[in-house]
N, C-alpha and C positions, 0 to 999 in steps of 0.2 A: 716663505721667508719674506721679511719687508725688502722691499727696494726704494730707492730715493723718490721715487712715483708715487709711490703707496701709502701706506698707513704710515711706517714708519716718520716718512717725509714730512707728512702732517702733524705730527704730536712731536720732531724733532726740532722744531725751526731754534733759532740763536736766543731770542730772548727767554725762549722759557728752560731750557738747559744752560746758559750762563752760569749763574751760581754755579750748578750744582760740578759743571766742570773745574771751575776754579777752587769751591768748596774741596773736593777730592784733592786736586793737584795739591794742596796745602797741607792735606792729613798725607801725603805719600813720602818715604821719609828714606836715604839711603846711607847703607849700612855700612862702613869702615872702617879702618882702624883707628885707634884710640886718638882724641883731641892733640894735637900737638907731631903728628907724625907726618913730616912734607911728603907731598906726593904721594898721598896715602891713595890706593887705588879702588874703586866702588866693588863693594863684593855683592852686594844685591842691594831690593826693592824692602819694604815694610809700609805698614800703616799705622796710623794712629787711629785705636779704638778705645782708648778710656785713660782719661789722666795718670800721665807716667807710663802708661803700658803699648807696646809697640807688637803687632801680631805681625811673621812672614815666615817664609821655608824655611822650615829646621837645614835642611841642607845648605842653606846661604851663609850660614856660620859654620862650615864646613871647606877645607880645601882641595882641590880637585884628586888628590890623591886620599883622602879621605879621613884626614886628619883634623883638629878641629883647629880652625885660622889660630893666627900668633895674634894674644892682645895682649893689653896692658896689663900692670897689677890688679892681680883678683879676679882676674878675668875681663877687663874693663875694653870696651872697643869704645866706635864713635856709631852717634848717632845724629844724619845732618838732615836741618830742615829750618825753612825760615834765615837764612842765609848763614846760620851755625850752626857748631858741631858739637853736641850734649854726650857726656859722658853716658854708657849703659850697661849693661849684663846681662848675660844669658839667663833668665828666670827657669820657663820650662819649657822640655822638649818631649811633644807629645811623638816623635818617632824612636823616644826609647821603645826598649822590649818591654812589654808587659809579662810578667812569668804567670799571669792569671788569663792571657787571653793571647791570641792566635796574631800572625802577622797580618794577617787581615783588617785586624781593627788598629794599625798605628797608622800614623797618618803625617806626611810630610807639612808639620805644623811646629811652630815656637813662638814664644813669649816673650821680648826683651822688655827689660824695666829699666826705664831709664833713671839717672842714679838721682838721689835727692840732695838738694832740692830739685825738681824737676823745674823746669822753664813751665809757662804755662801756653798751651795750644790747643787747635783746633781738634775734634774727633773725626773721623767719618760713622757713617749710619752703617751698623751691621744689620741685613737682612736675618729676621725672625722666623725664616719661609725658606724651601730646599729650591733652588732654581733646577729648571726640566728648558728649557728654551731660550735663546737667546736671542733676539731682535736687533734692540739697541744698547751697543756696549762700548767700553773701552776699557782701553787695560793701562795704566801710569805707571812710570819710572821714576825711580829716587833720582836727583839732582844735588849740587850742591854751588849752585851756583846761584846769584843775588842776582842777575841782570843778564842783560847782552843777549844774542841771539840764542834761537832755541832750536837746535839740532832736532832734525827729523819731522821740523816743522811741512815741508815740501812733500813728507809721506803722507799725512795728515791731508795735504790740501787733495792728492793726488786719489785717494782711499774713497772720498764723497760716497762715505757711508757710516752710519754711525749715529750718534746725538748730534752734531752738526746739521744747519742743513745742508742737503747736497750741492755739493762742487765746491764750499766755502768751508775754512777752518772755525771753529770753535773763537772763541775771545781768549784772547792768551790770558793765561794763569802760571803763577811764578814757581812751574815746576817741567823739568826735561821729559820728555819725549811722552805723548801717550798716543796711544795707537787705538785707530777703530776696529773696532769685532765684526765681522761680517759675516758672523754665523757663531753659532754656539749651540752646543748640547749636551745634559749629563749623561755618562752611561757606567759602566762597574768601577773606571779608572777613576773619574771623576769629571769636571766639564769641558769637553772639548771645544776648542774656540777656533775659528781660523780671519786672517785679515785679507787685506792688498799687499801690505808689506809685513817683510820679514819682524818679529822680534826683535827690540835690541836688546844687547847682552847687559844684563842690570838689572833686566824685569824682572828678575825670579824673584819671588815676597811680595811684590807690588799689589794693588788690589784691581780686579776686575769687577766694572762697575756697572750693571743695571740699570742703563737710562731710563727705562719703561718708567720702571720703581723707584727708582732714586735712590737704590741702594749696593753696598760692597755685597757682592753674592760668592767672592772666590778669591782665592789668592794663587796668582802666578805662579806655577810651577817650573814651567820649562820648555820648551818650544823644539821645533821638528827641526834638522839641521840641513832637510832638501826645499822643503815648503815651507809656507806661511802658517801653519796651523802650531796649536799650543795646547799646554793641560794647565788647569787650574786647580785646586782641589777647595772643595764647598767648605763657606763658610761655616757649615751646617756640622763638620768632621768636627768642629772646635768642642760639640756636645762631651768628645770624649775624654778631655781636660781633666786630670785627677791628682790628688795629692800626690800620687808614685812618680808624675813626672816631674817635680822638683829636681831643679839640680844640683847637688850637691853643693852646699858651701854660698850660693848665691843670695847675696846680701840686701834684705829689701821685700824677697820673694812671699815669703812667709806671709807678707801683707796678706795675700789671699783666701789664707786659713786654710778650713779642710775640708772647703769644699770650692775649690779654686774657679769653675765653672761659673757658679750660681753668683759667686763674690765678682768675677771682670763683667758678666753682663748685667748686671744689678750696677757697676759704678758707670759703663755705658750708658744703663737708658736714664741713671739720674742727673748724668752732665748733660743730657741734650735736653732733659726737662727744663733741667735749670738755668738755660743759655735763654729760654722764651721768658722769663722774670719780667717786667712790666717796668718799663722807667731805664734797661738795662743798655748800658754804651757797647757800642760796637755794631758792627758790619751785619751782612746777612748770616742765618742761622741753614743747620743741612734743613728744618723743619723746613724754613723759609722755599729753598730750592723745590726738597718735595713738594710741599701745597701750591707753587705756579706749574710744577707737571702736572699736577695730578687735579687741576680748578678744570672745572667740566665736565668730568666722567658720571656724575650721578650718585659718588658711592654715598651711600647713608655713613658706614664705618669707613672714615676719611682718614688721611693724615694725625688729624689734630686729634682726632678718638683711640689711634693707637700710642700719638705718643705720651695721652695723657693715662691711659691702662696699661703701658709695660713702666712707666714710671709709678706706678702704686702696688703690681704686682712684687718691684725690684725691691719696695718695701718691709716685703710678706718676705718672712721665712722661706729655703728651701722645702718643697715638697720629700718629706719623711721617707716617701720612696716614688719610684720613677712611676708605679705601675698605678697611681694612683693618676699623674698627669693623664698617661693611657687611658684613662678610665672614663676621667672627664671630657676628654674629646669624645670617646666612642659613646659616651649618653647625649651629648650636643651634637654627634652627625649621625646619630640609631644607628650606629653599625657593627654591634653587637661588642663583646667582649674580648674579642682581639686583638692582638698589638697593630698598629697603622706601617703605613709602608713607610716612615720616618720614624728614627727612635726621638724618644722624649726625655727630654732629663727633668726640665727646671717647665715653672706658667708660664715663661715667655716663650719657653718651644710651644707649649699646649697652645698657645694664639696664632703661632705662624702654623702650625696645622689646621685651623678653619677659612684659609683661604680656599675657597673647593673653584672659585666660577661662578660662582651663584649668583641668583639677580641680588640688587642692593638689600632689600627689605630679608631674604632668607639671610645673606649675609649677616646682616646688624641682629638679626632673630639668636644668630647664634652666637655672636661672641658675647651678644647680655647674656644668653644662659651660659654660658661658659664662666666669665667673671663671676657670675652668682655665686656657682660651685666654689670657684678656688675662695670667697671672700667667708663663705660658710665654713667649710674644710681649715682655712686658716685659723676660724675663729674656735672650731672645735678642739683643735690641737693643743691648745693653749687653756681650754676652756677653765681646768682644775688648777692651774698653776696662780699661787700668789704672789709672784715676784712683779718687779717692775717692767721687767721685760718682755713677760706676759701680757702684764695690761698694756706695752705700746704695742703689741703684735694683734688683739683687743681690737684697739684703736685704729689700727691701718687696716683691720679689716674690714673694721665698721667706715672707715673710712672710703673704702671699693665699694661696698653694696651701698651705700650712697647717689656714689658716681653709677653703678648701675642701674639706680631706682630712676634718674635721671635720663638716663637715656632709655631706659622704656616705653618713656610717658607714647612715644611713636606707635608704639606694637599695637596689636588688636588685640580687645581685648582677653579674648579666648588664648592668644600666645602670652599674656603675661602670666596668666595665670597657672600657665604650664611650668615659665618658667621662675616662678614665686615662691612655691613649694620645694626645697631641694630637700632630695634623701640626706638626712643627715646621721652625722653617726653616731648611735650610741653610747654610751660609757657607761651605762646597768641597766639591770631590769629588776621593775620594783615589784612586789609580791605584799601586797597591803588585804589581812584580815577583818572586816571592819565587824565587832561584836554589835548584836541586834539588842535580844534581850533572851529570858531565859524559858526553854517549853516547860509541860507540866510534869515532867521528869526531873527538873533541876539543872537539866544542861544548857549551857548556853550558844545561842544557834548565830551564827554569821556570814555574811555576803564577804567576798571577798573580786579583788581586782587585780590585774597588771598591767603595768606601766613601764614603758621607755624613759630611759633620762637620758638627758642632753645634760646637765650642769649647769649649777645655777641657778635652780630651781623650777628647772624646763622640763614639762613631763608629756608623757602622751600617751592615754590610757589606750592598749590593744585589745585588752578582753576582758570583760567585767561576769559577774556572775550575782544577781541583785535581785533575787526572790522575797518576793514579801515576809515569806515568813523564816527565810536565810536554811543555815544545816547546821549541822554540830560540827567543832571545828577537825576533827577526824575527816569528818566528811569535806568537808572545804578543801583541806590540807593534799586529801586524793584525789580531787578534781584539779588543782592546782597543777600538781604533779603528773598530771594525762598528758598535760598541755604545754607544759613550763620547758622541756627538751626543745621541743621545736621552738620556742619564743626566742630562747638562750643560744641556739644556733644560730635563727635567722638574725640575729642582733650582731652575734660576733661576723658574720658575714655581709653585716650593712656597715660594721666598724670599721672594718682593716683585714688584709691576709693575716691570719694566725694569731688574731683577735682572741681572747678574752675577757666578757665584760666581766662586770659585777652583779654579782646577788644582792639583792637587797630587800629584807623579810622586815615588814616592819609590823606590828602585834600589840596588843592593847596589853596593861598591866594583867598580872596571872600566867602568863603566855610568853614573860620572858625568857625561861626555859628550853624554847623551842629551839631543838639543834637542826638549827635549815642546815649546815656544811654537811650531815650525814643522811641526808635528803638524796636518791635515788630518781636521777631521770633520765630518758632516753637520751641514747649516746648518739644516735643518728637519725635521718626524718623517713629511714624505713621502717612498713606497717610493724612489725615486727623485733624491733630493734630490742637489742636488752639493755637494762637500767645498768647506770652506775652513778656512785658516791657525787657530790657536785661539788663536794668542799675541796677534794686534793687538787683538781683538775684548775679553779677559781675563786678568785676572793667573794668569801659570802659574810656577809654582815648582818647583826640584828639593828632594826630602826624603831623607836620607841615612837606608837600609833598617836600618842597626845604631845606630839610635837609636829608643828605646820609651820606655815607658811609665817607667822604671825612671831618673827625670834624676839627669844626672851634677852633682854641684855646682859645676864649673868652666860647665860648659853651661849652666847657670842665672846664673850671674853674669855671663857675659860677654853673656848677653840683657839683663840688666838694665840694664845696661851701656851698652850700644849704646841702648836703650830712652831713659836719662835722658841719653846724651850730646848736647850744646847742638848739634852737629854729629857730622859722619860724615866721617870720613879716607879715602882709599883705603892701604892699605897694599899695595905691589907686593912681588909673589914672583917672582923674586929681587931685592933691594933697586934691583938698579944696572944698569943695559942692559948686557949683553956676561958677566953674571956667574953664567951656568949653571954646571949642575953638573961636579963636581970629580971628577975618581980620589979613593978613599977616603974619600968621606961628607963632606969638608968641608965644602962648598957645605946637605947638610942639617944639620950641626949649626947652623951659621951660621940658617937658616930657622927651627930650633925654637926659637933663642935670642931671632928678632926675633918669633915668636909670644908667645913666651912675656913678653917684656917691653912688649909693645904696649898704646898706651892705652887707655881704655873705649870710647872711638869708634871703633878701627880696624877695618875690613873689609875682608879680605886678597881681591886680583885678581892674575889670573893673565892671562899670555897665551899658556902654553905649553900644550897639550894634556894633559889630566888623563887620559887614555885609558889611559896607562900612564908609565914613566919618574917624572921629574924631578916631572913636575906631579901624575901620581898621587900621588906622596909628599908634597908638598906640603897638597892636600887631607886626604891622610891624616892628616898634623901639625898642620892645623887642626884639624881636628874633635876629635883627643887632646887640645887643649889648649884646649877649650870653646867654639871660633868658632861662632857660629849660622847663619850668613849670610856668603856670599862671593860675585865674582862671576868668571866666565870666556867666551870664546868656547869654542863646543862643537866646532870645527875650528879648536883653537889650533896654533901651531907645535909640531915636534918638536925633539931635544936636537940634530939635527944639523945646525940651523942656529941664529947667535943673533938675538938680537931687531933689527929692523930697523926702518923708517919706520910701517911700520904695528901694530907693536907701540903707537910710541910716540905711533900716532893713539888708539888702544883704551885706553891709559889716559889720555891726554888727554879723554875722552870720559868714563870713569867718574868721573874727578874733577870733571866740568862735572856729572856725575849725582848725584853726591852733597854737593852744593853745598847751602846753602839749612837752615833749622832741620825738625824735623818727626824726627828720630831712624828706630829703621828700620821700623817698621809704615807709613812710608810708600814704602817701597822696592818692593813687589812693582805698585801702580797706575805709579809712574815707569819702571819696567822695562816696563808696559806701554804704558806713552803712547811711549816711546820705539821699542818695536819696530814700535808700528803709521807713527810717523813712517819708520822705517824700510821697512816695508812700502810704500807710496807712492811714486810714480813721481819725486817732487820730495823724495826724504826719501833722496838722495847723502850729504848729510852725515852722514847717520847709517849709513850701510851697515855700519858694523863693528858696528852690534847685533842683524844679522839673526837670529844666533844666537848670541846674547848668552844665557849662562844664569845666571839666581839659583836659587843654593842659600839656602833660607828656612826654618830649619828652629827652630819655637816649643818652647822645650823649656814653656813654660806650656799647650800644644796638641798633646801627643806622639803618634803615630802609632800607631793600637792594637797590642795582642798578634797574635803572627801565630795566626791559627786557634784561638784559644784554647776552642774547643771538642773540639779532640784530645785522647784519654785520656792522661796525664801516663805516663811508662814511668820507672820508677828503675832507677839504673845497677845492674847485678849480674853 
């Protein structure tokens, strides 16, 4: 433990803790009854940690008998600071019961929101990082006093320990009593602190402050009634923050939506970004305080680099699930696939977990890869979505990996490289037939490939199969299918827990036909394993092989099309039961003229076989006139009968399919709920989708170049 001699002594002297004392005493805030009540008496401590919002002991708005204190209408107490007293309410109290989780996990914590308008004031710095030791500390008391002497001042000088230097108080800051720490440590209750002098009574809420760091690491709990020792409980409990603890009725709270956590520390780290603004009036910033503690250490990831990455994190979306933060520490510390000894909610926990000790250079090595991860992850999330919201979530991702390509340029260059490449995640695997030509048999022989998509038009071919002289597409089709279980596994398992990508079969004309959903592959990556169906389990799609990278602008619009239509039409090919095709093309001019004039919502069904004929052409005519998306049975009828009862079950059936708003990015999961309905011993009613195929073809998601690694040959 430091003593005034020691280390402590040295990195505590009065000018470079200044601020950060004063900063504190200003965010400390005490809790009373409602504005207007004389002689209202101090019921505890709080702080200010993000505009409007005040964290301290749920128990301090509690009266000793265990009722909850007398306020004003609606709940309304006082909250003083800055020589006034702001209206507030009890938001949330995370020491309700949980009925989903153990008394273990509440935690003597609450939320007041002060009422609006709010006054405008200072924050303190919430610690990102779980405190294990305590060096240099002190713990502040609410005040409500503007001036005059400062009670408990004489304990302070008396204590010569702490961020002061020894034997001298601190530089006054306009806030009542703070006490130095002269020891601290976490252990199962929470952080045990002990001083010189006793506690005074008011602490409890108040914040316990990390001079080392410059940061609130704990909020005042309560103190020992024979000694000088006290509890805090870590700032780090606030993870457990949840919609359930709303309190009833409390007006204002809501602000924080539904995911209360990610929404107070996200408004946190963007007021303290915003407080370094360039040209901006006012006094010192907590940045300011931190970076005069913290000038000299050597760190590569300094002040200024954390608080310019948990202000662009706060940006990003919540992380979809907790276990995903997990995930990305344990691939930036290799310590395999296990939860860490702090849980994780949100990317600002995932940063305050790569504080390990490390020298500078490992340090800075890993919060780039780290940022990498969340700026990739954020961006895949989002990747399919066309909204506006989308593209600004886009944007601030693109926006981090920026800022992380910047702070690389440091690394060596064998660690950029590591960390340049991130795993990223899937959202299909593509399954591309490519026809060669024909042997002397008349069949025709094909190479075939697969590929990963990322979205976008982002592909990554994993395994190709590219014989000179190709196989017949039988033969393709069950080499495909050796190999396609494992690809489709390892994919859902590089995407997300309980992943499912997408299929995606995409086939040259002749071959639209092909029912990939009734395609058979291994169910698990044992030698052994047995096949099953892949269409019930996943959305499988047909991709049409003369569609690239290269969109046609009718192909684009008629996605956009179908995309913002309020609904989705079946349009039938041919319009009218009985009205196949003609001697001399009539029957197709007729088809190109109802493609051609169809509305943005139609999606042209067929029931006759696209294999060849009538339907072939059909297809054909779509796709010339920019359809994305159509749907067929893969064993429809031929020209040489017409349409019958069961025609007119298949489109009865796609029109019940395409029923309902959602446009057509939801069409590939209904095609699969319905095949697995089909699939099912009680799913008669659906049997005309056994082999039901969508053709799903994203001209915003184009199919890559074929081999685009072959040497280019010009005509001559």
């Amino acid at each position: 433990m430091a003593t005034p001699e020691g280390p402590a002594a040295g990195r505590g002297d009065r000018a470079r803790y200044a601020q950060l004392l004063d900063l504190a005493g200003r965010t400390t805030v005490a809790l009373r009854a409602a504005p207007g009540v004389p002689d209202a008496p101090l019921w505890g401590s709080g702080v200010l940690i993000a505009p409007g919002w005040v964290l301290t002991c749920a128990h301090v708005l509690t009266a000793s008998d265990g009722r909850r204190r007398a306020t004003g209408p609606d709940g309304e107490f006082g909250v003083a600071f800055g020589g006034r007293v702001t209206p507030a309410r009890l938001a949330y109290d995370l020491s309700r019961p949980d009925p989903q989780a153990g008394p273990a996990a509440r935690a003597d914590l609450a939320l007041v929101r002060l009422r609006d308008p709010a006054p405008a004031h200072p924050c303190a710095w919430l610690s990102d990082q779980p405190a294990t030791l305590l060096e240099d500390a002190y713990i502040f008391r609410g005040h409500e006093q503007s001036g005059g002497s400062r009670p408990g001042e004489r304990d302070i000088r008396e204590s010569g320990t702490g961020c002061g230097a020894a034997g001298a108080p601190p530089p006054a800051a306009p806030v009542d009593p703070f006490i130095a720490v002269r020891f601290g440590a976490r252990d199962a209750r929470g952080l045990q602190f002990g001083s010189d002098v006793r506690v005074a009574p008011g602490a409890s809420g108040g914040p316990l402050l990390d001079c080392d760091r410059g940061e609130v690491v704990g909020i005042v709990k309560g103190r020992h009634q024979q000694d000088h020792v006290g509890l805090a409980v870590p700032v780090t409990a606030l993870r457990g923050l949840g919609p359930e603890h709303l309190v009833e009725g409390a007006a204002g709270a809501e602000d924080l939506g539904p995911d209360p956590y990610h929404a107070l520390t996200g408004l946190h780290d963007r007021w303290h970004w915003a407080g370094q603004e360039l040209g901006r009036a006012g006094g010192p910033t907590w940045f300011d305080a931190q970076h005069a503690i913290m000038a000299g250490r050597g760190r590569l990831w300094g002040v200024q680099e954390r608080l310019q990455a948990l202000h662009l994190l706060a940006r990003l979306p919540a992380p979809r699930d907790p276990l995903v933060v997990e995930a990305a520490v344990g691939e930036v510390l290799e310590r395999g696939g296990g939860p860490g000894a702090w849980a994780l909610r949100t990317w600002r926990d995932g940063h305050g977990a790569l504080y390990q000790g490390s020298d500078p250079y490992t340090e800075l090595r890993a919060f780039v890869h780290y940022l990498r991860i969340v700026a990739q992850r954020s961006a895949d999330e989002v990747r399919d979505a066309p909204d506006e919201q989308a593209a600004a979530v886009r944007e601030d991702a693109a926006r981090l990996a920026e800022f992380v390509q910047a702070k690389a340029v440091v690394l060596q260059p064998q660690d950029r490289r590591r960390i340049g490449p991130v795993r990223r995640r899937p959202r299909s695997v593509l399954v591309e037939f490519e026809p060669l030509f024909y042997d002397e048999g008349g069949h025709e022989l094909y190479n075939w490939s697969v590929s990963e998509g990322y979205g976008r038009g982002q592909w990554l071919r994993v395994d190709v199969q590219e014989a000179a002289g190709g196989v017949p597409f039988e033969q393709a089709r069950e080499q495909v299918l050796q190999r396609l279980g494992g690809r489709l596994l390892q994919a859902d398992g590089d995407a997300f827990p309980g992943a499912r990508v997408r299929l995606e079969v995409a086939v040259p004309e002749g071959r639209w036909h092909t029912a990939a959903g009734q395609w058979e592959v291994a169910a698990s990556p044992r030698r052994t394993a047995r096949r099953r169906p892949v269409g019930p389990g996943r959305a499988v799609v047909l991709r049409d092989q003369g569609r690239r990278q290269q969109v046609d602008p009718a192909w684009l619009r008629r996605w956009q099309g179908l995309a913002a239509a309020p609904e989705l039409r079946a349009l039938r090919l041919p319009p009218h039961p009985g009205a196949g095709p003609r001697p001399g093309g009539g029957s197709a001019e007729a088809i190109w003229r109802l493609l051609e004039t169809a509305d943005q919502g139609a999606l042209p069904a067929l029931c006759h076989t696209v294999a060849d004929g009538f339907g072939r052409d059909a297809v054909g005519a779509a796709l010339d006139t920019g359809f994305p998306a159509a749907l067929w049975p893969a064993r429809g009828h031929g020209e040489e009968r017409a349409c019958d009862a069961s025609c007119e079950e298949f489109h009865r059936g796609i029109r019940e399919l395409l029923q309902g708003p959602g446009g057509v990015v939801r069409l590939p999961e209904l095609v699969r709920q319905l095949r697995a309905k089909a699939a099912e011993a009680a799913g008669e009613a659906a049997h005309w989708a056994r082999d039901l195929v969508l053709l799903y073809d994203d001209p915003e998601d184009p199919i890559p170049q074929l081999f685009p690694d072959r040497p280019q040959v010009s005509p001559g």
